[in-house]
Residue frames as qw, qx, qy, qz and C-alpha x, y, z in Angstrom:
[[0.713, 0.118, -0.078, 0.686, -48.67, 28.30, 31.05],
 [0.130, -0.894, -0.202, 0.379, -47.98, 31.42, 32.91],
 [0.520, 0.836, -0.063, 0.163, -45.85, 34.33, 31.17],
 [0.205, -0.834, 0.507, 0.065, -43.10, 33.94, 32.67],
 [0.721, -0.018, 0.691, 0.053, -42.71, 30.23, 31.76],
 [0.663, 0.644, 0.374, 0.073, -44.06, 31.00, 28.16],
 [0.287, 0.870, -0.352, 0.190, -40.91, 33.57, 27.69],
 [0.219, -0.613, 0.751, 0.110, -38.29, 31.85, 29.22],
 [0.777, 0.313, 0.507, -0.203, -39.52, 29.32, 26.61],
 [0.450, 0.889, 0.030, 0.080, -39.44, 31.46, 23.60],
 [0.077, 0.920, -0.330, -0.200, -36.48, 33.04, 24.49],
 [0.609, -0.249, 0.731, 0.183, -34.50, 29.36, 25.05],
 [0.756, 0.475, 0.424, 0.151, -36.18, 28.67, 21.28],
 [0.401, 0.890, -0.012, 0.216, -35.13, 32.10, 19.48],
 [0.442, -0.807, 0.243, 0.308, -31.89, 32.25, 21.61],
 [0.139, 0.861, -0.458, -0.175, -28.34, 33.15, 19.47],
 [0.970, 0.155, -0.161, 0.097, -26.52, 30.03, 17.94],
 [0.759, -0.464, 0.092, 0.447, -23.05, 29.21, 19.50],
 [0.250, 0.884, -0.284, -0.273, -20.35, 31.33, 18.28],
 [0.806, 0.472, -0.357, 0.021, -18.04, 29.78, 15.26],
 [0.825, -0.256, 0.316, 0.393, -14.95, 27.70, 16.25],
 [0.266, 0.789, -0.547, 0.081, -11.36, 29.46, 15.05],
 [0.813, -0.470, 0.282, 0.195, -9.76, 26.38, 16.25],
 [0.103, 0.759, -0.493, -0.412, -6.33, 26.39, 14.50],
 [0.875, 0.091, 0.464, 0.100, -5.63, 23.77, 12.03],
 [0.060, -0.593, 0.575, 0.560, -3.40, 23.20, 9.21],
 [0.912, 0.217, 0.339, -0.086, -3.78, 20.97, 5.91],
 [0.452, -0.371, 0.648, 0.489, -1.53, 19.63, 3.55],
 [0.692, 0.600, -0.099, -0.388, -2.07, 19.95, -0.60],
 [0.585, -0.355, 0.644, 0.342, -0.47, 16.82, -2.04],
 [0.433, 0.750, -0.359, -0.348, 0.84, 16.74, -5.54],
 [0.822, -0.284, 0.477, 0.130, 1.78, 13.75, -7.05],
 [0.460, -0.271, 0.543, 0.648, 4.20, 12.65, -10.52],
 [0.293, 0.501, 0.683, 0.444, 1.31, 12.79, -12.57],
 [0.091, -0.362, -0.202, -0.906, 0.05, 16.32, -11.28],
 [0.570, -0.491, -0.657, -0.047, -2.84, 14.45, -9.17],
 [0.278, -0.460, 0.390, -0.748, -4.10, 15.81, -5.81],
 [0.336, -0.145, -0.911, 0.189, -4.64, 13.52, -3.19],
 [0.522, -0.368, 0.032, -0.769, -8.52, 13.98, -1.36],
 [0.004, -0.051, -0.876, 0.480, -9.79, 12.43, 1.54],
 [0.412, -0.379, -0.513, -0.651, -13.35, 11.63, 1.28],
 [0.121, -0.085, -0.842, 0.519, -15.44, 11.87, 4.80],
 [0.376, -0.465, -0.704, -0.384, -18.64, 11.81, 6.25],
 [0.052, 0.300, -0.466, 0.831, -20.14, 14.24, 8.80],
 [0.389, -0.390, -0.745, -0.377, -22.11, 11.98, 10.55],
 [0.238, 0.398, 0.489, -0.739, -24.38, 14.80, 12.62],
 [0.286, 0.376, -0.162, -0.867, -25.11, 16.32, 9.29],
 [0.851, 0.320, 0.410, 0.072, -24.75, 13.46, 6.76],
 [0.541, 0.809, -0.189, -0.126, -22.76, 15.13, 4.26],
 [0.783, -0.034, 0.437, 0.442, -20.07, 13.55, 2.71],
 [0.226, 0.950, -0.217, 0.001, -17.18, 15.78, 0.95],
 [0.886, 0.215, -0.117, 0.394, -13.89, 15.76, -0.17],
 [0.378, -0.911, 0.162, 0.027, -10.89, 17.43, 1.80],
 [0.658, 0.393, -0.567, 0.301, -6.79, 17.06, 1.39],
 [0.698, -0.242, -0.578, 0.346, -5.63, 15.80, 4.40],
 [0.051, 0.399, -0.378, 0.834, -4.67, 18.23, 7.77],
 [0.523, -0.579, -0.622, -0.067, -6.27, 18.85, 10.92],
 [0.477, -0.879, -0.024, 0.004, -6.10, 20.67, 14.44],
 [0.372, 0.552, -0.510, 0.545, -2.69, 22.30, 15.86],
 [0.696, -0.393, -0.481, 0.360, -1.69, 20.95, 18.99],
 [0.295, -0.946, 0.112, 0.070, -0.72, 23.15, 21.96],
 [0.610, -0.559, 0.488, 0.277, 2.80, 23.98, 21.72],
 [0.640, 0.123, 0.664, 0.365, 3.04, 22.58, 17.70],
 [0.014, -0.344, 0.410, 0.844, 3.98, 25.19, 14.79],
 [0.739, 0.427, 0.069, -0.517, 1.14, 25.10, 11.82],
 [0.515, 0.552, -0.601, -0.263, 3.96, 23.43, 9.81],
 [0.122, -0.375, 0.877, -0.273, 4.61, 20.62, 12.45],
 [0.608, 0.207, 0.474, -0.602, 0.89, 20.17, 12.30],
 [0.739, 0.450, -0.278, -0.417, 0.52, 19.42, 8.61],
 [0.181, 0.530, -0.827, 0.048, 3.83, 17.45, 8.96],
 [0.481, -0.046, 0.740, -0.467, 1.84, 15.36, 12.20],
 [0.733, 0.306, 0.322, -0.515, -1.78, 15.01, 10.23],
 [0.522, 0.470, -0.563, -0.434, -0.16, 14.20, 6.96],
 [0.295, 0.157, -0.932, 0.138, 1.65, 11.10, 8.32],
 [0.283, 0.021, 0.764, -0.579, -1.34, 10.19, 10.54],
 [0.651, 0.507, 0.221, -0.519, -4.28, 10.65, 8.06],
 [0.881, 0.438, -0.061, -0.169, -2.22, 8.86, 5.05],
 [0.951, -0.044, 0.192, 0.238, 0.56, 7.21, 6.09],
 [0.764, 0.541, 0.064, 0.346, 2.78, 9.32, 3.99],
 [0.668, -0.165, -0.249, 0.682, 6.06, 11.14, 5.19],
 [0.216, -0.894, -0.234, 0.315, 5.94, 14.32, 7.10],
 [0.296, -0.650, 0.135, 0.686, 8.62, 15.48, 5.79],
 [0.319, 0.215, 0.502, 0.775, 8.04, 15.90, 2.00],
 [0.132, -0.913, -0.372, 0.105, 5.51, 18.70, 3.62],
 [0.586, 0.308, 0.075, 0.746, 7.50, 21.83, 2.38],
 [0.324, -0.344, -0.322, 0.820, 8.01, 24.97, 4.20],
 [0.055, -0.134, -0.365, -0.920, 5.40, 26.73, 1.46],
 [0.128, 0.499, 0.839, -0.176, 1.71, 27.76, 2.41],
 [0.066, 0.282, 0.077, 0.954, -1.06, 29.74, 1.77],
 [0.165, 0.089, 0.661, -0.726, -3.64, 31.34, 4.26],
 [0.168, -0.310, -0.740, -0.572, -6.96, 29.98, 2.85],
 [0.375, -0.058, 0.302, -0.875, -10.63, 31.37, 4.60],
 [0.229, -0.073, -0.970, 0.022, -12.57, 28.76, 5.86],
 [0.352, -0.141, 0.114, -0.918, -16.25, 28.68, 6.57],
 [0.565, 0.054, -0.761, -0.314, -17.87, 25.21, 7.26],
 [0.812, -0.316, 0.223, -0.438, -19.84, 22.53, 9.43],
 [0.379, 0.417, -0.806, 0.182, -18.21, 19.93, 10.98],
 [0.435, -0.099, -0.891, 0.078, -19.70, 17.61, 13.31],
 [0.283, -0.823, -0.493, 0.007, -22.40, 20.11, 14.91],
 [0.276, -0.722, -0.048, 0.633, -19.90, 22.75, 15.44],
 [0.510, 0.825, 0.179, 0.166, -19.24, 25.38, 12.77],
 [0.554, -0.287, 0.119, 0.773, -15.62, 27.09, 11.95],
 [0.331, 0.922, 0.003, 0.199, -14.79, 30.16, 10.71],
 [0.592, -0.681, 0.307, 0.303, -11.21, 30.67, 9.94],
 [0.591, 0.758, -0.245, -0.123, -8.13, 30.70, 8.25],
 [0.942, -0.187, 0.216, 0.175, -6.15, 27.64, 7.91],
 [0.114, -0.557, 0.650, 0.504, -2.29, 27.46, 6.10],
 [0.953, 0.200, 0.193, -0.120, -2.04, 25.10, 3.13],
 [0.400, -0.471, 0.725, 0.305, 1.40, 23.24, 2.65],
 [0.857, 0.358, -0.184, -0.322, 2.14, 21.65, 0.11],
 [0.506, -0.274, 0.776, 0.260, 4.21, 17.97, -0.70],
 [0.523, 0.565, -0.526, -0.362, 5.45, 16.75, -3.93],
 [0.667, -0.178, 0.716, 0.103, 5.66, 12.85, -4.67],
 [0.046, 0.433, -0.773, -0.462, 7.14, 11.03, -7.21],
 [0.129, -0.129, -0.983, -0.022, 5.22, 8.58, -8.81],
 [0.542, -0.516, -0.066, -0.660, 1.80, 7.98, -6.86],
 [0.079, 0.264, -0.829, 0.486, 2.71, 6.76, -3.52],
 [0.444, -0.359, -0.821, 0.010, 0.33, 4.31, -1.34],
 [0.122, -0.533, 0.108, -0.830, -1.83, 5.38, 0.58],
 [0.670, -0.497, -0.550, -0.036, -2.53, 4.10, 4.29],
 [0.465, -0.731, -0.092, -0.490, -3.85, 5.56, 6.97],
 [0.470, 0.267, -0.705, 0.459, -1.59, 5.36, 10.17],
 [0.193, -0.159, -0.629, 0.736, -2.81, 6.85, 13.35],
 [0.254, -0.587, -0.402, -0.655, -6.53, 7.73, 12.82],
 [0.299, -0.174, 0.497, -0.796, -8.34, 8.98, 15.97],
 [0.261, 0.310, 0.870, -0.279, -11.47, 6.87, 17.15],
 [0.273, 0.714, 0.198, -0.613, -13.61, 9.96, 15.20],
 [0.151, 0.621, -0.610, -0.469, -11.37, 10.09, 12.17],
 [0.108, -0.112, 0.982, 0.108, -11.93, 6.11, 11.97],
 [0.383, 0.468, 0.689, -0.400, -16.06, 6.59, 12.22],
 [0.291, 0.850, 0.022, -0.438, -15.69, 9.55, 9.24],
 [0.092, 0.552, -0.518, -0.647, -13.11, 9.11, 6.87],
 [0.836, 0.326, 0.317, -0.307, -14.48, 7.10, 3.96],
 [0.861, 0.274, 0.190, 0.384, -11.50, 6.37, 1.38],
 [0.164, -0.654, 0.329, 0.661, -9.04, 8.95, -0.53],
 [0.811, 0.329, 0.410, 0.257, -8.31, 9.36, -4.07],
 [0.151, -0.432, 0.315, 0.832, -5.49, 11.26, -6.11],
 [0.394, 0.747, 0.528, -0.091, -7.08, 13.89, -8.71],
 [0.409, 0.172, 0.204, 0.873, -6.39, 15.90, -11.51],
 [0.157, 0.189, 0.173, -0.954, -7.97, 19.70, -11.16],
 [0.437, -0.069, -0.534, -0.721, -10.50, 18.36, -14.03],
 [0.553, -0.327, -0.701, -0.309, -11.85, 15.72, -12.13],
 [0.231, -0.157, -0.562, 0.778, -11.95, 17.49, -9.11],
 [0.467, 0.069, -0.022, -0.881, -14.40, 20.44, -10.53],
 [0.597, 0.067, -0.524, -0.603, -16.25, 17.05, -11.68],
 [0.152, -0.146, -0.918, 0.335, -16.46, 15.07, -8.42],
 [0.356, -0.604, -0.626, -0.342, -20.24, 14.27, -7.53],
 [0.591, -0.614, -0.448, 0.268, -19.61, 15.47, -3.79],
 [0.094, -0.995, 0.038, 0.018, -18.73, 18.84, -2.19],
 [0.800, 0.297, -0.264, 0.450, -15.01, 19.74, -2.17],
 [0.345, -0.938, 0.016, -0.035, -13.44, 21.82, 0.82],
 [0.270, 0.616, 0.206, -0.711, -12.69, 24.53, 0.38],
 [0.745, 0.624, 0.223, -0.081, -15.08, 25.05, -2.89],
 [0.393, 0.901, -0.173, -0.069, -11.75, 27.20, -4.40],
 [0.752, -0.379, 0.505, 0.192, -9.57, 24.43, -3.67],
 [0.850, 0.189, 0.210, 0.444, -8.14, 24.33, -7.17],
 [0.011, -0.976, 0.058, -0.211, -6.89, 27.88, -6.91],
 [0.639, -0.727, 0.243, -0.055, -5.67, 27.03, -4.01],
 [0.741, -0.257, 0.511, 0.353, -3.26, 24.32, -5.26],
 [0.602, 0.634, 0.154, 0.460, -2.39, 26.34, -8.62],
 [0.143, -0.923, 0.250, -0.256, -0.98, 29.14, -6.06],
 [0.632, -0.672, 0.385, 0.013, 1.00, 26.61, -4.32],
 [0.811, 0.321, 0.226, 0.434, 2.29, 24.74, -7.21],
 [0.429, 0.784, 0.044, 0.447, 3.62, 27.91, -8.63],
 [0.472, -0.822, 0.208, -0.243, 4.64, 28.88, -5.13],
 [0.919, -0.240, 0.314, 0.016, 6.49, 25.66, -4.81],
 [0.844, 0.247, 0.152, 0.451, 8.65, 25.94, -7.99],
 [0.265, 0.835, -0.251, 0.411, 9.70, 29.13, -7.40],
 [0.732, -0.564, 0.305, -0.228, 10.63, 27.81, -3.55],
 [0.607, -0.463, 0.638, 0.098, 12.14, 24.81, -5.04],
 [0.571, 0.620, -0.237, -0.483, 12.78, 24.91, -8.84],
 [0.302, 0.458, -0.812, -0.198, 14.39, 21.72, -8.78],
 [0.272, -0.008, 0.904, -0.330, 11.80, 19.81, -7.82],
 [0.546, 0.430, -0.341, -0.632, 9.97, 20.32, -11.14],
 [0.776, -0.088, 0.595, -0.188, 8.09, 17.60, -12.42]]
């Protein structure tokens, strides 16, 4: 192998990993009668891992963060865009997703339901249909106590700021 071959080797091995994805996205914190959070469970199958996640996804070109949550909500569980409320907060994201890595900061909306409403998936993507693996609505306790990862880790933070955010936003939607 000659040295020039044997470095443009090396360097291809030792060479700088892609830089992170900022794609924009939005997600949605649901909240149901009992208190419950609704999680999507999926499976990143480059990695393998399997984690829990509240619904949301990419902003379209041209589509507000709030339109987005509104979109994914109804698409990823069936349930109505519009009980997405006009409340978010900017959360810092750092994760692996199908071979690509993000770094960013997403909104998080929140929606209030009555009851616990049905979930079913409406409009998955071909991807979304290979990965998602079920859903279930949680209280904060059994959230810290799910066997699998949760994203993001400080996700119950997250949805004690927006609760509290929410009733001052819309005190008559107290549960």
């Amino acid at each position: 192998m000659s040295a020039e071959s044997a470095e443009s080797s090396e360097s291809a091995e030792f060479s700088e990993p892609d830089e992170p994805s900022d794609r924009p996205a939005a997600r949605v914190v649901c909240v149901d009668g009992d208190g419950r959070v609704l999680l999507l469970r999926w499976r990143d199958t480059v990695a393998g891992r399997v984690f829990w996640e509240p619904p949301g996804g990419g902003i379209d070109p041209g589509e507000t963060p709030l339109e987005a949550a509104r979109r994914e909500l109804a698409e990823e569980t069936g349930l109505p865009g519009d009980a997405v409320i006009d409340v978010s907060v900017p959360v810092e994201r750092d994760y692996h997703w199908l071979g690509v890595h993000y770094v960013k900061v997403e909104p998080f909306y929140l929606a209030r339901f009555g009851g616990s409403p049905q979930v079913a998936p409406a409009t998955l993507t071909s991807e979304e249909q290979d990965t998602l693996l079920g859903h279930g609505w949680f209280t904060p306790a059994e959230i810290a106590a799910l066997p699998d990862p949760v994203e993001p880790p400080a996700l119950t933070e997250v949805v004690a700021l927006l609760d509290d955010l929410g009733r001052r936003a819309s005190p008559h939607e107290g549960r």
